[in-house]
VMD Tcl script that draws the C-alpha trace (Angstrom):
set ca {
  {-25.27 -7.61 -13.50}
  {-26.04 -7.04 -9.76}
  {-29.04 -5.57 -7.67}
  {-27.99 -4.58 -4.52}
  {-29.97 -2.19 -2.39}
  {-32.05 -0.58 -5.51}
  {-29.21 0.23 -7.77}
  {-28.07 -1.40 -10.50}
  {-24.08 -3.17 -11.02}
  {-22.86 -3.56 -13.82}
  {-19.75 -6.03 -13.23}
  {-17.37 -6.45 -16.38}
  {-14.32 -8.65 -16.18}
  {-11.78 -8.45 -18.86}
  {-8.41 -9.23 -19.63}
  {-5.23 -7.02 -19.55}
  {-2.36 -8.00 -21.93}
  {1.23 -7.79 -20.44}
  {3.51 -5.09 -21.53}
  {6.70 -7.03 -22.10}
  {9.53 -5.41 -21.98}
  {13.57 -5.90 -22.61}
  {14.73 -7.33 -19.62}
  {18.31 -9.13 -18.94}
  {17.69 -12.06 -17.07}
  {21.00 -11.75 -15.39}
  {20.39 -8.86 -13.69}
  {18.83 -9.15 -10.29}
  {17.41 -5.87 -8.28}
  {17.37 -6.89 -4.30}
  {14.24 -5.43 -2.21}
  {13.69 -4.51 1.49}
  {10.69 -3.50 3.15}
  {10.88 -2.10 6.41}
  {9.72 0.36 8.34}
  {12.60 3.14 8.29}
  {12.27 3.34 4.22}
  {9.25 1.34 3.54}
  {11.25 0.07 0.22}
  {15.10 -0.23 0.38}
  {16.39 -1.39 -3.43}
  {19.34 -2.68 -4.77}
  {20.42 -3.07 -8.13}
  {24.13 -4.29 -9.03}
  {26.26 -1.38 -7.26}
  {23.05 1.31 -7.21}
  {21.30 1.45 -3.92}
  {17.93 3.29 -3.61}
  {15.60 3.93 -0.67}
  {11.55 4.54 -1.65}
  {9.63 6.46 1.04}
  {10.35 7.28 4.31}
  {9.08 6.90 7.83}
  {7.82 10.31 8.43}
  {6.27 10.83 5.21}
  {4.06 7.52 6.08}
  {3.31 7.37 9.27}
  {3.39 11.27 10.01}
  {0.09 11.37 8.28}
  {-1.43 7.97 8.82}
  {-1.08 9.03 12.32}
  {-2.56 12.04 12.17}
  {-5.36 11.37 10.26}
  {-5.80 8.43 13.20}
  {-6.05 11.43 15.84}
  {-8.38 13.60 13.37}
  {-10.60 10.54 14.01}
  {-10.73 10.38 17.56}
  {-11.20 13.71 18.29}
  {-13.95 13.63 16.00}
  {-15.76 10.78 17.66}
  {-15.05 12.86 21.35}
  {-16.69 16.28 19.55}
  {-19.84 13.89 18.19}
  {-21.22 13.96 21.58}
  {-21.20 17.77 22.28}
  {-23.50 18.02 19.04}
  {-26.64 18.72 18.14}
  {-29.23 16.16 18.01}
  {-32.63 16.10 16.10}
  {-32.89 13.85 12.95}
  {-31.11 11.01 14.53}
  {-27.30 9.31 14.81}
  {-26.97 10.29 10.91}
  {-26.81 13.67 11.88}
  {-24.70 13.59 14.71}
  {-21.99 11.83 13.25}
  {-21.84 13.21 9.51}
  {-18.54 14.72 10.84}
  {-17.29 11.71 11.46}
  {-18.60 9.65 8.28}
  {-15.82 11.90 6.47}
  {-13.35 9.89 7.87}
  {-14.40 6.61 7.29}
  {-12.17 5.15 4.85}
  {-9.58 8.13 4.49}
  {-6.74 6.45 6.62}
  {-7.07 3.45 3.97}
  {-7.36 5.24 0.62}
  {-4.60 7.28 2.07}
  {-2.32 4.25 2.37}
  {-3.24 1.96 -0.72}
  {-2.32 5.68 -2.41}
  {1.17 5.43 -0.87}
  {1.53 2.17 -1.29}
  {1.12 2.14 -5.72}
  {2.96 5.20 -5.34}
  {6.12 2.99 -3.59}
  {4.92 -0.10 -5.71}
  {5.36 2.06 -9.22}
  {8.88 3.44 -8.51}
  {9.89 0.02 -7.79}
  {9.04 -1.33 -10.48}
  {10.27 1.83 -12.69}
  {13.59 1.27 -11.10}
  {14.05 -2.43 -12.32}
  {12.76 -1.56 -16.12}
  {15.23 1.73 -15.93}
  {17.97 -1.30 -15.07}
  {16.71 -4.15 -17.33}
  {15.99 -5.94 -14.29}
  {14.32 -9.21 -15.23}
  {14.00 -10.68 -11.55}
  {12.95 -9.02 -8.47}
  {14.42 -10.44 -5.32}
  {12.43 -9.67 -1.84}
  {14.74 -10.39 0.91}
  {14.13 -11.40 4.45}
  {10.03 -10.93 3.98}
  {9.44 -13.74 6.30}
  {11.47 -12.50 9.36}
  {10.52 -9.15 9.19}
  {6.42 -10.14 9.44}
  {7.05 -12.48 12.42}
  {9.06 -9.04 14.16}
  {5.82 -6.45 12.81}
  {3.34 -9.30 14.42}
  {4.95 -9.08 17.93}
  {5.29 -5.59 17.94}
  {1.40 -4.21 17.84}
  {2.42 -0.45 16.89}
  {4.07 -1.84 13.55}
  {1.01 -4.06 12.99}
  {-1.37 -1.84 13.06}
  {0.51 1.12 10.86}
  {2.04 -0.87 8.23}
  {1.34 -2.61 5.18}
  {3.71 -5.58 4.43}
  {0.64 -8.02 3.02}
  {-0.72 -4.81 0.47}
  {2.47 -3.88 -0.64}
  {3.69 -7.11 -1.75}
  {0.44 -7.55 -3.23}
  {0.67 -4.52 -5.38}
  {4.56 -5.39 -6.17}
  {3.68 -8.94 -7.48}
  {0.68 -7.49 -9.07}
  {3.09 -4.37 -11.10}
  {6.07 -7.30 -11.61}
  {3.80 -9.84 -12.96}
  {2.41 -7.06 -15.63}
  {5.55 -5.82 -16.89}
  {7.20 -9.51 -17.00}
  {9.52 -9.40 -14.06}
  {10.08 -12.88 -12.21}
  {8.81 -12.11 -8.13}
  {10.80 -14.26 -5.46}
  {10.41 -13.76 -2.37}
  {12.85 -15.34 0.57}
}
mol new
graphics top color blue
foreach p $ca { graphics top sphere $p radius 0.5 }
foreach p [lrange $ca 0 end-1] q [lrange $ca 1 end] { graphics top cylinder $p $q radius 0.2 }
display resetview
């Protein structure tokens, strides 16, 4: 149990069982991420792309401009009753860019993982992780609008559940 400004927490931990499933370890599904299809699979001859540029960044971007024209309204205004007031507008937006993306990104995560268990996939291969970080760190438009740390987080998290190996090169 925590206190924390007046209310009460309750925290509970517990633990989830795995849901095995019938996989055949020879079967390997290859992953991209990227930024043209955030998730580019590919499963003995099959090839599937998850996502697509537009449908990410089209709206991660404008929800970004929502916010800043919000923030240039706030001063036009009216005041009385303090900042809270002023800026309940923009208090809406807070965290919507983020819940926006984590959304997107168990959405991608899921049908990954669906893909592998529809081919018995027992190992999931991410290829080329390490290069493609360094190139989204240089460039500071792909830093700031994409995920590569959350999405492999939710991928390892989905693999690791259903009992398929994560490797990533």
């Amino acid at each position: 149990m925590r206190l924390d400004k007046g209310k009460i927490f309750m925290l509970l931990s517990f633990k989830v069982d795995k849901d095995q499933k019938e996989l055949d370890s020879a079967i390997i599904a290859e992953a991209s991420l990227s930024l043209e299809y955030p998730i580019i699979v590919k499963i003995g001859k099959n090839r599937y792309t998850i996502g697509s540029k537009e449908e990410l960044l089209h709206r991660r971007l404008a929800i970004q401009s929502a916010r800043q024209r919000m923030q240039k309204a706030a001063t036009c205004n009216r005041s009385g009753h303090g900042r809270g007031r002023k800026l309940k507008a923009l208090d809406k937006f807070q965290n919507k860019e983020n819940s926006y993306i984590n959304y997107k990104l168990h959405v991608y995560s899921r049908r990954l993982i669906d893909l592998c268990l529809k081919h018995k996939a027992a190992t999931l291969l991410l290829v080329n992780q390490q290069e493609k970080e360094a190139e989204a760190q240089a460039d500071e438009f792909l830093f700031r609008n994409w995920s590569y740390g959350g999405l492999k987080e939710k991928i390892a998290y989905k693999a690791d559940k259903v009992g398929i190996t994560l490797i990533v090169e």
